[in-house]
C-alpha atoms as an extended CHARMM CRD file, in Angstrom:
* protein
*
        70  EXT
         1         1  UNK       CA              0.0000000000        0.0000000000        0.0000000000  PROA      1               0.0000000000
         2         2  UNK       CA              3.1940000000        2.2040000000        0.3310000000  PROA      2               0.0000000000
         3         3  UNK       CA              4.1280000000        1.9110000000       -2.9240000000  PROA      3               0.0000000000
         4         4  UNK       CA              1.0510000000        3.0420000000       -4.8060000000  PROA      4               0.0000000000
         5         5  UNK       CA              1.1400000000        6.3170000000       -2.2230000000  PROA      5               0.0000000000
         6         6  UNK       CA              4.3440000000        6.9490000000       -3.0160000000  PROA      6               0.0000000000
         7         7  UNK       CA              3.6660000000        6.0440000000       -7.0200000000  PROA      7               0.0000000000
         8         8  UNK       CA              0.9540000000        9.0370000000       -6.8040000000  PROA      8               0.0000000000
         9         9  UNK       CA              2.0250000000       12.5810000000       -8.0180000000  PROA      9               0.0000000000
        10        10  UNK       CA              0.6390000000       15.7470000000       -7.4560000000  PROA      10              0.0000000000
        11        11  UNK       CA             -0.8720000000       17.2230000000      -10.6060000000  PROA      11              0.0000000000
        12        12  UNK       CA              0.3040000000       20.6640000000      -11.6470000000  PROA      12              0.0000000000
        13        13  UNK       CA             -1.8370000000       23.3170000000      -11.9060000000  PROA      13              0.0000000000
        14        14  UNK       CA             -2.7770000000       23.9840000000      -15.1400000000  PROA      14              0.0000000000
        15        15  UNK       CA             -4.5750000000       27.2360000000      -14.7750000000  PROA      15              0.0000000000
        16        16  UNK       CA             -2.5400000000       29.4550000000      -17.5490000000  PROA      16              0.0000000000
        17        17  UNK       CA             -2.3990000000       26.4720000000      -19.8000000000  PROA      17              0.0000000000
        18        18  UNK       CA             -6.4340000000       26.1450000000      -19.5960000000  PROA      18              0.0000000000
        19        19  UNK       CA             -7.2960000000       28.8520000000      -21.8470000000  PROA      19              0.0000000000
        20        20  UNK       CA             -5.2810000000       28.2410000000      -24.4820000000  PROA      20              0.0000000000
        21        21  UNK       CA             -7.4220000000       26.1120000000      -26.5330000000  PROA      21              0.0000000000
        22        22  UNK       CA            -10.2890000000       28.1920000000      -26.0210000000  PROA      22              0.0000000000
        23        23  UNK       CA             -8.5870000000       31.4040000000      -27.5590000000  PROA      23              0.0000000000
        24        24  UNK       CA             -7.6720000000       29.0830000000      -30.4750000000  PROA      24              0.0000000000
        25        25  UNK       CA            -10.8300000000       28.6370000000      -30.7700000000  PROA      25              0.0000000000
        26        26  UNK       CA            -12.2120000000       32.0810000000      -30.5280000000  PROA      26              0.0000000000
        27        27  UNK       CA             -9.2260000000       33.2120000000      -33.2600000000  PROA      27              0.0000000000
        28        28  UNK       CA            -10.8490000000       30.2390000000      -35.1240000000  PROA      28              0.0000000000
        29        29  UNK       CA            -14.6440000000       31.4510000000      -35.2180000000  PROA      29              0.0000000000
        30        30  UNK       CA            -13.1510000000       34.9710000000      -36.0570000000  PROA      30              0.0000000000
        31        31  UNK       CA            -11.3090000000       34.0190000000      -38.8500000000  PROA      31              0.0000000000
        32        32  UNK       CA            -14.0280000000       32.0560000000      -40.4140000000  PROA      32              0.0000000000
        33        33  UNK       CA            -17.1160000000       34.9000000000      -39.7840000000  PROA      33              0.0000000000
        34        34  UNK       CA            -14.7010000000       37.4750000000      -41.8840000000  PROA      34              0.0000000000
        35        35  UNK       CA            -13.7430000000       35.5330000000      -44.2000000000  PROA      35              0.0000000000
        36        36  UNK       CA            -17.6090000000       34.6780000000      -44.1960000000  PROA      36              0.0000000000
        37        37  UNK       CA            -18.4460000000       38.1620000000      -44.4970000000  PROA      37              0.0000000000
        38        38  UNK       CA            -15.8590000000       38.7360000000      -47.0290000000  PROA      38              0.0000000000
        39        39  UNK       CA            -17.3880000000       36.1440000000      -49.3580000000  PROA      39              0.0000000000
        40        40  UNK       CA            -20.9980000000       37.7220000000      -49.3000000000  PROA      40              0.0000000000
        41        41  UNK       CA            -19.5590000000       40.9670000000      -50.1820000000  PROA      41              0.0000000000
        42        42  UNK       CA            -17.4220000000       39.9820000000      -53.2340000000  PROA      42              0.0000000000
        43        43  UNK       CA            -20.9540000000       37.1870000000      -54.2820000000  PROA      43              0.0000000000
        44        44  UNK       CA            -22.8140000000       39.8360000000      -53.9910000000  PROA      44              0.0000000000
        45        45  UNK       CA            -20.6800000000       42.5870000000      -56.2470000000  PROA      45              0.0000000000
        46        46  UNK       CA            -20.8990000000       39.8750000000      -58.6920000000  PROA      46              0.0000000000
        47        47  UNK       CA            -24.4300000000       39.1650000000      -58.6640000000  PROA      47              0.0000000000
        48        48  UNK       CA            -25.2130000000       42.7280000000      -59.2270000000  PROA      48              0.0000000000
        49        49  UNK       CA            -22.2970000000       42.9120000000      -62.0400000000  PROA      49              0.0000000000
        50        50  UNK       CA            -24.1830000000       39.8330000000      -63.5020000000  PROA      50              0.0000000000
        51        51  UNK       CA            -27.6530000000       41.5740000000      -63.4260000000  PROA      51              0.0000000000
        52        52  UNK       CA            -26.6560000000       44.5110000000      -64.7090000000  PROA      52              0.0000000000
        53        53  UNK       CA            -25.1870000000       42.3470000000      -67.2910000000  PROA      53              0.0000000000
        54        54  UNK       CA            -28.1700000000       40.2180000000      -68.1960000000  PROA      54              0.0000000000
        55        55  UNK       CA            -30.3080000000       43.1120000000      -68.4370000000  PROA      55              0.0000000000
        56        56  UNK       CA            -28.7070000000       44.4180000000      -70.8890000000  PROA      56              0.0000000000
        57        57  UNK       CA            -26.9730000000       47.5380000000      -70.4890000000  PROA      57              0.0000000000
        58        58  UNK       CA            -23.2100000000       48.2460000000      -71.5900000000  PROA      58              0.0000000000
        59        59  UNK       CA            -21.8340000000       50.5010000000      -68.9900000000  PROA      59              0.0000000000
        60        60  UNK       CA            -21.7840000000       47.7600000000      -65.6800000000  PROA      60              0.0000000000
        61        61  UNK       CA            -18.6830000000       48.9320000000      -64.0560000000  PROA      61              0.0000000000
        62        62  UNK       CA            -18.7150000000       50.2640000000      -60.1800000000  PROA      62              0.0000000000
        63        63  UNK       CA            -18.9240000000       54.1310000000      -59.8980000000  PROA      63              0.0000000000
        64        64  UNK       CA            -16.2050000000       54.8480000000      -57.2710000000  PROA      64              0.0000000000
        65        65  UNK       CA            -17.1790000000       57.9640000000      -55.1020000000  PROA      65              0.0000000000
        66        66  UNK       CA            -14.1520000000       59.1380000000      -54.8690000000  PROA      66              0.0000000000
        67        67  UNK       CA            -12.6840000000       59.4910000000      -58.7450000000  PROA      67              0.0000000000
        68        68  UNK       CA            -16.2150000000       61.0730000000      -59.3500000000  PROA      68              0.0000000000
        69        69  UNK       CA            -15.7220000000       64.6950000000      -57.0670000000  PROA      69              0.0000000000
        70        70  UNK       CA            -12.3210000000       65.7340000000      -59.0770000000  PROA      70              0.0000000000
């Protein structure tokens, strides 16, 4: 009975090591919802290019705002 006492260690505390996973995690989610968002906004540039396309007008290129006030 001796020997398995003396067999036993103490765990470590593993308090700093604990969150570590869960901010991989987080960093994880993060990526994926911008590079989520990111897709919808460049689908959704091309669906508009595309209907502007289909509906047959010639001039379907994005106005940029800031070219326009020179």
């Amino acid at each position: 009975m001796s020997e398995q006492m003396s067999e036993a260690k103490p765990q470590k505390p593993q308090a700093a090591d604990s969150r570590r996973p869960a901010m991989i995690g987080l960093v994880l989610v993060l990526l994926l919802i911008v590079g989520g968002l990111f897709l919808v906004h460049v689908l959704r540039a091309m669906s508009q290019a595309q209907d502007c396309a289909l509906e047959g007008r010639t001039n379907c290129a994005p106005i940029n705002a800031s070219d326009s006030g020179q």
